[in-house]
C-alpha positions as CSV (number, residue, x, y, z in Angstrom):
1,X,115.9,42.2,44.4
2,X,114.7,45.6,44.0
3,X,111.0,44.6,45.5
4,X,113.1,43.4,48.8
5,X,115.2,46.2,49.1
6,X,112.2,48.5,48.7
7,X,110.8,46.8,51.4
8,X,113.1,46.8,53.6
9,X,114.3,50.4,52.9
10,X,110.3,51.7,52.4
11,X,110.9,54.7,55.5
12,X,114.0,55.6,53.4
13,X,111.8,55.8,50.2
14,X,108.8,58.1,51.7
15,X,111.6,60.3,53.2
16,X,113.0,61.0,49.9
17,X,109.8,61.7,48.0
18,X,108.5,63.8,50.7
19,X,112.0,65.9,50.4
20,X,111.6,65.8,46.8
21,X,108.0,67.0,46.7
22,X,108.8,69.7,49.1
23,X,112.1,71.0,46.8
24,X,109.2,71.5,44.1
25,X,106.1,72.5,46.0
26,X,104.6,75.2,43.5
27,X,102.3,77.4,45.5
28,X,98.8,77.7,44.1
29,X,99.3,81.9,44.0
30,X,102.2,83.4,43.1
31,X,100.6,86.6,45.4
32,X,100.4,87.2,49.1
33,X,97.3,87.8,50.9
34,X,98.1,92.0,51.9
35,X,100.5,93.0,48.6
36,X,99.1,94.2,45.3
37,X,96.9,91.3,43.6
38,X,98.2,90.8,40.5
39,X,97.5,92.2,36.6
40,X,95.3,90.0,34.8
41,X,92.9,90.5,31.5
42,X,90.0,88.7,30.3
43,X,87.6,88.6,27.0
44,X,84.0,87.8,28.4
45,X,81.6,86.0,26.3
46,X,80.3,89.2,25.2
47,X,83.5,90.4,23.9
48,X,84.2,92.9,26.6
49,X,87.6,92.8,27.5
50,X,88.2,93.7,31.1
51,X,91.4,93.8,33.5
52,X,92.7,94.7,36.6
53,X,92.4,98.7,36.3
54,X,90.0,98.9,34.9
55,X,87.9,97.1,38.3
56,X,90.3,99.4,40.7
57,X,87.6,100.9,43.2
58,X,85.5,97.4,43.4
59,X,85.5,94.4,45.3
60,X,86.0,92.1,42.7
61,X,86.0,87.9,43.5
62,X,87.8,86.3,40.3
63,X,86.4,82.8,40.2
64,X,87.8,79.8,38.2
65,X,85.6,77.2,37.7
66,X,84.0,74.2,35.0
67,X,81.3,73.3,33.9
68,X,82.5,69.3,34.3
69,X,83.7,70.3,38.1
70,X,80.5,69.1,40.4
71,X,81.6,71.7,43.2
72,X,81.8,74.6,40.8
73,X,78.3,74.0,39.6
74,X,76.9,73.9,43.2
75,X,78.9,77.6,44.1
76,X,77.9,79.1,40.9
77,X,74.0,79.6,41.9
78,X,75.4,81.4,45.4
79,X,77.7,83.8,43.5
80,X,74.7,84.8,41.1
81,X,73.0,85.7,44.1
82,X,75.7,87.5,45.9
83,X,76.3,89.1,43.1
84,X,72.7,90.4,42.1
85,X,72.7,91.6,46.4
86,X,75.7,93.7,45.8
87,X,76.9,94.7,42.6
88,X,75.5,97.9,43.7
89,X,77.7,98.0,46.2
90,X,80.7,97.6,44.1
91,X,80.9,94.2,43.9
92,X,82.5,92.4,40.5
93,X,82.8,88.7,40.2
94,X,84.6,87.8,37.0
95,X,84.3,83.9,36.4
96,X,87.4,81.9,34.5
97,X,85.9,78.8,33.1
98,X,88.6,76.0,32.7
99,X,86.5,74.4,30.1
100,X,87.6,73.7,26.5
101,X,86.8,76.1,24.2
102,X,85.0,73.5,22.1
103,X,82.7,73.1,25.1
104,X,81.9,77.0,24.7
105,X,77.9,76.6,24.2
106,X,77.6,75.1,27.4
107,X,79.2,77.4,29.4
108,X,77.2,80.2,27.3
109,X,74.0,77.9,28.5
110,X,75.0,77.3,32.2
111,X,75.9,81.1,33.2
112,X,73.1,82.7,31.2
113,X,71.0,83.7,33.9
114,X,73.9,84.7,36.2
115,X,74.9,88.2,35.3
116,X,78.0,88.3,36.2
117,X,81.0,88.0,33.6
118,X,82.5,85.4,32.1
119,X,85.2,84.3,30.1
120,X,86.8,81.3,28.9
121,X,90.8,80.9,30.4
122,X,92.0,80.6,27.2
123,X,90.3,84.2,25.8
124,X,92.3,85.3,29.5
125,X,95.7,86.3,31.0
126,X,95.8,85.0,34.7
127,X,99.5,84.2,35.0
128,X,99.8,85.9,37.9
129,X,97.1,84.0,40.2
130,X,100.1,81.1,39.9
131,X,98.9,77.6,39.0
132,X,95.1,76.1,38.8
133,X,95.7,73.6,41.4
134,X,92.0,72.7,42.1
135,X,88.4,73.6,41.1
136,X,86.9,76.0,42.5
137,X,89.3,77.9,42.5
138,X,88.8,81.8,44.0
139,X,90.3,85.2,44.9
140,X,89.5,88.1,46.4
141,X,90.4,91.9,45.2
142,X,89.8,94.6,47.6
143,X,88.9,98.4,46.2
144,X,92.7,99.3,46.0
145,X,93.6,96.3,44.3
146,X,95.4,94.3,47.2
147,X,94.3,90.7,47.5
148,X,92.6,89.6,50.5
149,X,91.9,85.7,50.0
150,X,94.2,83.7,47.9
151,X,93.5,80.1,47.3
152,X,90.2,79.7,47.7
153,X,89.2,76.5,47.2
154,X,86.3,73.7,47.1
155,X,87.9,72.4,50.5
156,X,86.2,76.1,51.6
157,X,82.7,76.2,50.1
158,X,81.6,79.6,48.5
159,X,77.9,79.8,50.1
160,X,75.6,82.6,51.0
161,X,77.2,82.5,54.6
162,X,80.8,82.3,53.3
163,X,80.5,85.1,51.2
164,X,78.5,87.3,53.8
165,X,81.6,86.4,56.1
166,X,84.8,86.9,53.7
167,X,83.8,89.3,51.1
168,X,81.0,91.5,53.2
169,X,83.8,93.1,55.3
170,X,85.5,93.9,52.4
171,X,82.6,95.4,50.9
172,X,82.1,97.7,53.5
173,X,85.4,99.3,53.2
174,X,85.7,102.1,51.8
């Protein structure tokens, strides 16, 4: 009886789960492209523990990623060499690896050649970037701390030519 009324009432159903979904949409960042990115801290592998302030006067790209997510492993080569271009320009890409702690040697092995930082999410505080919707995951934290790109994602592929064209302007702000 319930199969048949589904049926025949199937428009009804979508309609309601699409106003239910929308009632609690979450928004992948709980901060607006233009308005003060927000405070976060993180414990590198190294033990260094850097935040927010401490990166005010660099561009810095704040990257989550796994070593289990395919697209993450593909971007991670192009940031290492984005990063090794322009670090001397001011540029700081802290990567947030979703990975279990227990998986911790791998993620040691995978990003020892890239020289920028890492930390595992769980030696991290990034409430404020909102939910980890989707791997890669990536924002983008101009010199006075205001966030510039928000959501990020693997459906926009970090490359050599999308990091020239988001994060270069950026870069050359001063």
């Amino acid at each position: 009886m319930i199969t048949n009324w589904a049926k025949r009432h199937s428009h009804l159903l979508l309609l309601a789960w699409m106003t239910l979904a929308a009632c609690f949409a979450v928004r992948a960042s709980a901060a607006d492209i233009g308005e003060q990115a927000p405070a976060w801290q993180a414990t590198t592998l190294d033990g260094r523990v850097i935040d927010s302030d401490s990166l005010k006067g660099k561009v810095t790209l704040v990257h989550f990623w796994a070593t289990w997510c395919p697209p993450c492993r593909k971007e991670m080569p192009a940031l290492a060499n984005f990063y090794r271009e322009h670090a001397k320009d001011g540029l700081e890409i802290v990567a947030v690896s979703l990975d279990e702690d227990a998986n911790q040697a791998e993620v040691r092995r995978f990003v020892q050649s890239y020289g920028f930082p890492v930390a595992m999410m769980s030696a991290s505080r990034m409430d404020g970037f909102g939910r980890v919707w989707a791997l890669p995951l990536s924002f983008l934290i101009d010199r006075r701390g205001v966030l510039r790109e928000a959501d990020w994602t693997g459906e926009r592929t970090i490359d050599a030519a999308s990091l020239d064209k988001i994060v270069l302007p950026v870069l050359s702000e001063r």
